[in-house]
ZADOMAR-758580 format. One line per 8 residues: for each residue x, y, z of C-alpha. Coordinates in Angstrom, 2 decimals, always signed. Each point is the difference from the previous one (the first is absolute). Layout:
N
X:Y:Z  ... .
% end
This chain:
343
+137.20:+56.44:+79.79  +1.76:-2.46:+2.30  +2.81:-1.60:+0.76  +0.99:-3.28:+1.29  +1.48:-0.20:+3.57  +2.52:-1.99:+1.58  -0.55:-3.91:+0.42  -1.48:-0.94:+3.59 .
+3.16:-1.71:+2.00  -2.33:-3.68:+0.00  -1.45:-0.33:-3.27  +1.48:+2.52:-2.49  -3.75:+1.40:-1.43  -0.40:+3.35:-1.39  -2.91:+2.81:+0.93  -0.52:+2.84:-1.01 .
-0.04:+3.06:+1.21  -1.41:+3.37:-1.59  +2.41:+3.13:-0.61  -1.90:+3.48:-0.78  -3.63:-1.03:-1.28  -2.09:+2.64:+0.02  -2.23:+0.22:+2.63  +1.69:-2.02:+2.20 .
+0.60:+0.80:+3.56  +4.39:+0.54:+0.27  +0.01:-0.01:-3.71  +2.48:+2.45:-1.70  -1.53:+3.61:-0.74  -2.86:-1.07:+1.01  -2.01:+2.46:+3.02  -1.32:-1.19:+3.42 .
-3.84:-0.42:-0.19  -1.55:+2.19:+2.07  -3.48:-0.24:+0.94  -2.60:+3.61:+0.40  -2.07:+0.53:+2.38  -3.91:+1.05:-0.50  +1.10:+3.80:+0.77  +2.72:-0.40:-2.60 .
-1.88:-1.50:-2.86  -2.97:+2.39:+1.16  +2.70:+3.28:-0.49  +1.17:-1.65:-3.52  -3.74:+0.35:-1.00  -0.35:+3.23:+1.27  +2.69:+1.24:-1.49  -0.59:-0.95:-3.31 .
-3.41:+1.81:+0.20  +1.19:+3.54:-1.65  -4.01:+1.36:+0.85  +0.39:-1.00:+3.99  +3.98:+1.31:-0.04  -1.40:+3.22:-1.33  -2.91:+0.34:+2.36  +2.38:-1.02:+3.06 .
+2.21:+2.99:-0.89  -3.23:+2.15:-0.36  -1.04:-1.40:+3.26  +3.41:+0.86:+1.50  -0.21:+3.07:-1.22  -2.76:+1.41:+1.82  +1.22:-1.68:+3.39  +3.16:+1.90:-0.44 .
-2.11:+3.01:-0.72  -2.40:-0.56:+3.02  +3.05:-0.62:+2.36  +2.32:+2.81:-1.40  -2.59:+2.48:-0.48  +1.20:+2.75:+2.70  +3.82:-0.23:-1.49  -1.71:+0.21:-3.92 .
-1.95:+3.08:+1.09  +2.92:+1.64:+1.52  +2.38:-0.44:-2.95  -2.93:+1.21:-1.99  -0.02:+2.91:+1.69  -3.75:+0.51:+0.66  -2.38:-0.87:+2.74  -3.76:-1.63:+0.16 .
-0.97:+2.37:+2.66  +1.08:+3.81:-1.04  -2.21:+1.79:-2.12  +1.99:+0.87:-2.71  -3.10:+1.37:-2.18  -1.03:+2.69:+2.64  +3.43:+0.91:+1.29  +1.64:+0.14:-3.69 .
-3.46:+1.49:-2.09  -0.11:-3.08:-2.20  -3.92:-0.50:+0.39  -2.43:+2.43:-1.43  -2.99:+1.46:+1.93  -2.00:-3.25:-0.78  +2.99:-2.00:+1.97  +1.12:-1.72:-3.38 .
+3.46:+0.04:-1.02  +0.55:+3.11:-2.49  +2.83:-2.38:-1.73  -1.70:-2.46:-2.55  -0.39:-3.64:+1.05  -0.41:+0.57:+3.66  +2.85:+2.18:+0.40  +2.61:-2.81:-1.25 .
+3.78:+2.09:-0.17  +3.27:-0.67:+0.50  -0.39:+0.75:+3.53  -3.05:-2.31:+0.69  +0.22:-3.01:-2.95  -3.75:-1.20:+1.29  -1.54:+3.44:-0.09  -1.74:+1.29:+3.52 .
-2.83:-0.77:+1.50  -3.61:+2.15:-0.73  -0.98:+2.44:+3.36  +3.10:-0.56:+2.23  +2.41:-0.09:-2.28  +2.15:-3.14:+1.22  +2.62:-1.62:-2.40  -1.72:-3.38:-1.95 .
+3.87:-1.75:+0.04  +0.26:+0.11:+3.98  -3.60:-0.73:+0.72  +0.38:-2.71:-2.17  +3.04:-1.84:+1.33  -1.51:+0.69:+3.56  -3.65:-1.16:-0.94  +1.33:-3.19:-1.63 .
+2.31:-0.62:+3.16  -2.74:+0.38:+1.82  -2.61:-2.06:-1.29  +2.21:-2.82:-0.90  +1.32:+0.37:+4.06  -3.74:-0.21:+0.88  -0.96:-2.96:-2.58  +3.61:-2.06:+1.45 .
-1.14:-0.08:+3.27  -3.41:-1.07:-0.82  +1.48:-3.02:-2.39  +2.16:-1.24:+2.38  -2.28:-0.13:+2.98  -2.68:-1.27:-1.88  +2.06:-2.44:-1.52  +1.65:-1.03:+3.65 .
-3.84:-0.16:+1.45  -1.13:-2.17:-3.22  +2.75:-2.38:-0.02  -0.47:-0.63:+3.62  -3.49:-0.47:-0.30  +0.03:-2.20:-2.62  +2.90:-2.60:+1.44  -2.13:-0.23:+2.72 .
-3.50:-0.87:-1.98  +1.32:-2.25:-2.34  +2.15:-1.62:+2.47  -2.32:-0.94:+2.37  -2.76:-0.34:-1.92  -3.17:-1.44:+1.52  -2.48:+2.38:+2.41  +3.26:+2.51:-0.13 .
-0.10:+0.27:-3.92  -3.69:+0.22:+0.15  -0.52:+2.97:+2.31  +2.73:+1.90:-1.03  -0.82:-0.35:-3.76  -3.56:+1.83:+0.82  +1.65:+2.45:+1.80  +2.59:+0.67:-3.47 .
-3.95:-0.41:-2.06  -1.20:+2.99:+2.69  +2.80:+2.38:-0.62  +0.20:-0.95:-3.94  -3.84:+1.35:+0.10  +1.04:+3.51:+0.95  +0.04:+2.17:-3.31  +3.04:+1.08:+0.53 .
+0.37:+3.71:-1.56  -3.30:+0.90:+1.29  +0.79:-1.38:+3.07  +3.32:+2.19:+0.38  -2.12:+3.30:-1.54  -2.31:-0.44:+3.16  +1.84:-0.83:+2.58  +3.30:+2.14:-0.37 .
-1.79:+2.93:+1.36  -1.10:-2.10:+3.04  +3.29:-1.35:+0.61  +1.95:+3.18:+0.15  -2.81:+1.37:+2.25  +1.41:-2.29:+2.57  +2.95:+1.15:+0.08  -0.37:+3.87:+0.00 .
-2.70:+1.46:+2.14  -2.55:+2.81:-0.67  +2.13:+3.12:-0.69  +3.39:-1.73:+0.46  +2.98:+0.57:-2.20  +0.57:-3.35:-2.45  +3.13:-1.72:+0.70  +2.15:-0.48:-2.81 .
+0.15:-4.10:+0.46  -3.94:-0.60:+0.09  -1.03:-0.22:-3.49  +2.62:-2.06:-1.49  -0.60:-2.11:+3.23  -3.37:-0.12:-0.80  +0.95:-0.63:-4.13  +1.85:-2.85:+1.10 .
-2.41:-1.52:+2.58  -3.34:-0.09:-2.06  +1.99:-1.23:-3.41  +1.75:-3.02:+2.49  -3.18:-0.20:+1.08  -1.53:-1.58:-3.25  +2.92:-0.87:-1.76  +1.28:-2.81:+1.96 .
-2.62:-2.78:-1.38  +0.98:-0.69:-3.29  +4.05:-1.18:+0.83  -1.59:-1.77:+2.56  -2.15:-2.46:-2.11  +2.70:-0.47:-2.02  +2.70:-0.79:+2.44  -3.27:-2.38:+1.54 .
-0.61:-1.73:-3.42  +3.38:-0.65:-0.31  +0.92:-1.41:+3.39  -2.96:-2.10:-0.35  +1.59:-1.67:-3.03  +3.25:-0.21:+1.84  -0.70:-1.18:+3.52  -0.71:-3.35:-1.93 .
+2.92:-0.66:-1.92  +2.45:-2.48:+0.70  +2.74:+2.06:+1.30  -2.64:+1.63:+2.36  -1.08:-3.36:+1.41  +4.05:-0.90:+0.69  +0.37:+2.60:+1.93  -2.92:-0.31:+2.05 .
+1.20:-3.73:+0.83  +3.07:+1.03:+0.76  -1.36:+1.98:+2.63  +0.29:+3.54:-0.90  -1.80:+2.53:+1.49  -2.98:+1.60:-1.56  +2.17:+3.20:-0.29  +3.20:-1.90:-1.38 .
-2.46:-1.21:-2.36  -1.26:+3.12:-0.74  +3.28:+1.65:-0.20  +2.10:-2.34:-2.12  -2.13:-1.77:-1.91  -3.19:+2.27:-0.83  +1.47:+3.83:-0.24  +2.58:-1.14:-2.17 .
-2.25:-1.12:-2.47  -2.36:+2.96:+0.07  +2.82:+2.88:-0.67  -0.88:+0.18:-3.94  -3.93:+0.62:+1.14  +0.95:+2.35:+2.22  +2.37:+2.48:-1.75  -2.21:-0.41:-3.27 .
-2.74:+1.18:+1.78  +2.07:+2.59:+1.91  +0.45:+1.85:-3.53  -3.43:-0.18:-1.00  -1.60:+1.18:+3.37  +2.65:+3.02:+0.17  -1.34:+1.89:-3.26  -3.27:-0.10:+1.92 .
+0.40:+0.87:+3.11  +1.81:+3.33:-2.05  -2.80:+0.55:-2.22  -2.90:-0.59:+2.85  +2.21:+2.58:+2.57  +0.01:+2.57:-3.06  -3.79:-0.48:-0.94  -0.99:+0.70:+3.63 .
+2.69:+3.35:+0.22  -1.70:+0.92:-3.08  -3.75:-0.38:+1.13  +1.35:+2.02:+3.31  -0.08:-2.53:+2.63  +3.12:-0.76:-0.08  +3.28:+2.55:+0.30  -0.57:+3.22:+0.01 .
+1.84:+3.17:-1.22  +2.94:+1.34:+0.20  +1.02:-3.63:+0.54  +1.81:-1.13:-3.84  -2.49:-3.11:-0.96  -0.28:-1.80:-3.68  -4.19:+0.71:+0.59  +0.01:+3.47:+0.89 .
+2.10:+0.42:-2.72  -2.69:-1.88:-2.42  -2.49:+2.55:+1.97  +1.78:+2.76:-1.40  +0.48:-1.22:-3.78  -3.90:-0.81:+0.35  -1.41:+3.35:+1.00  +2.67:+1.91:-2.00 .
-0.07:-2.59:-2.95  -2.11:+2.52:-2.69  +2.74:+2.82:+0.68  +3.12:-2.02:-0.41  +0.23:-3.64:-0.46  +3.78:+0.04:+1.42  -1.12:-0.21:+3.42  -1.91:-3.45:-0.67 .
+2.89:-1.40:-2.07  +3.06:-0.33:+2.12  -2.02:-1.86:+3.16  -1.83:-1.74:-3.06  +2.76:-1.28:-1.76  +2.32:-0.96:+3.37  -3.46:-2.13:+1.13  -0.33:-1.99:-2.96 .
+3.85:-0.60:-0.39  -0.23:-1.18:+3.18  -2.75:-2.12:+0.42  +0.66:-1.73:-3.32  +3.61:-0.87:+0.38  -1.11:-1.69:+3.90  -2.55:-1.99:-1.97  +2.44:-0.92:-2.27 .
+2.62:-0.93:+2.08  -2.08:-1.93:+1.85  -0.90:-2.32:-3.04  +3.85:-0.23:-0.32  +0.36:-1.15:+2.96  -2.14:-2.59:-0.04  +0.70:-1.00:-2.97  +3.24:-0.22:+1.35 .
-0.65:-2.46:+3.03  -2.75:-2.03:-1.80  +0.76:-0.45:-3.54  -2.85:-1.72:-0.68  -2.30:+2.46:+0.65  -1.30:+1.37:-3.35  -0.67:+4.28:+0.07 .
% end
């Protein structure tokens, strides 16, 4: 309610003056507006997703895995490289584990592996550490390359949008998985000469160099679609008569606006570049034994798959897992930062 105040010296009139209304900025028990910014309301949305909080934990899961995979192993007690079925007479004369479902014990909770006898737990925490190692560096250079790339088309535009669009429409025509069947071998011949010992670097060099190779395009006609839309607005066109430089422009005004683009697409291109790295280990041009890899583990489940379907179902089961909670979590996340996207 309010209350009358004291009479003005001059004329003796009465205001009023408001004492606690709700709402009211100074009123009693009443909070301090506070404003939230885009990130803020963007977490709030996120957070009351209970699907993407779930797959974000999944996801964390397996980075903590990939990164603390030497420590995990040692606790466990095991290793991905000794031959524990030769050494310790768990494989029969056919090289399969004499203990039922692929040898799993107390000792080794995955079973071992058919023919050389390696523990499934270890080669698993070391394959998925090293695929997803392999697939990170490909998703972040491809995505630095394609966000570059793109600024640069859209913002320019003209003959500079035009030629560099049919060079994108050249390397989009590339079938990619044949392309990296074919040419692996050809690429790691550079490296290593006739009769030369295969350094341990050159095929996840060469992993990471043919997938970058082909997997930059599709960020960067996104991030070009976009900044076409953008270089127009209004806040754009300020800046530019303000005199800003092309890469103030760029800087402050367009990147900000292209951050929800980029890190949605960062989670969907990641599951990929994992699954494409593991379908070329598992065809054989990619890593090659003893070297722990989520393919040559799919390799082994495949040609061992009639004897004991164990040794498909732990590399199985950790793909999918994995590959569905990224997707998911990458609808979250959009969701997230554009709510009115519809899934």
């Amino acid at each position: 309610m309010t209350s009358p105040s004291q009479a003005s010296a001059d004329g003796g009139s009465l205001t009023l003056e408001p004492e606690g209304i709700p709402g009211t900025p100074g009123g009693k028990g009443t909070p301090d507006l506070a404003g939230r910014t885009p990130r803020q309301l963007a977490w709030l949305r996120f957070k009351r997703d209970k699907t993407g909080i779930a797959c974000a934990i999944v996801v964390a899961g397996f980075l903590i895995v990939a990164v603390l995979a030497p420590l995990i192993v040692k606790l466990y007690g095991q290793n991905a490289y000794d031959l524990y079925g030769q050494d310790d007479g768990l494989l029969n004369s056919y090289g399969l584990p004499i203990a039922p479902n692929g040898g799993i014990s107390s000792t080794h909770w995955f079973g071992i592996e058919p023919q050389l006898g390696r523990d499934v737990f270890a080669l698993l925490l070391y394959g998925i550490r090293n695929s997803l190692g392999i697939a990170a560096v490909v998703t972040i250079v491809s995505i630095v390359t394609g966000v570059l790339f793109g600024l640069v088309q859209g913002y320019l535009g003209g003959k500079t949008d035009y030629f560099m669009g049919r060079f994108s429409d050249f390397m989009l025509s590339f079938p990619s998985q044949l392309f990296y069947i074919a040419f692996s071998p050809v690429a790691i011949s550079l490296f290593v000469g006739v009769g030369d010992q295969e350094s341990w670097w050159v095929r996840p060099f060469v992993l990471i160099a043919l997938q970058f190779l082909l997997g930059w395009m599709s960020i960067g006609r996104l991030v070009r679609a976009q900044v076409l839309s953008l270089r127009e607005r209004e806040f754009v066109e300020a800046a530019r008569i303000s005199g800003a430089s092309s890469w103030r422009i760029i800087r402050k005004e367009l990147l900000p606006n292209l951050w929800s683009t980029i890190l949605v697409q960062s989670t969907l291109m990641l599951p990929v570049f994992v699954t494409a790295e593991a379908g070329l280990s598992f065809l054989g041009v990619g890593m090659l034994p003893p070297t722990p890899d989520w393919g040559l583990m799919f390799q082994t489940g495949a040609t061992f798959y009639s004897n004991d379907i164990t040794f498909m179902f732990f590399p199985g089961i950790a793909m999918v897992i994995f590959v569905v909670a990224f997707n998911l979590l990458g609808d979250s996340v959009r969701d997230a930062l554009d709510p009115k996207t519809l899934r």
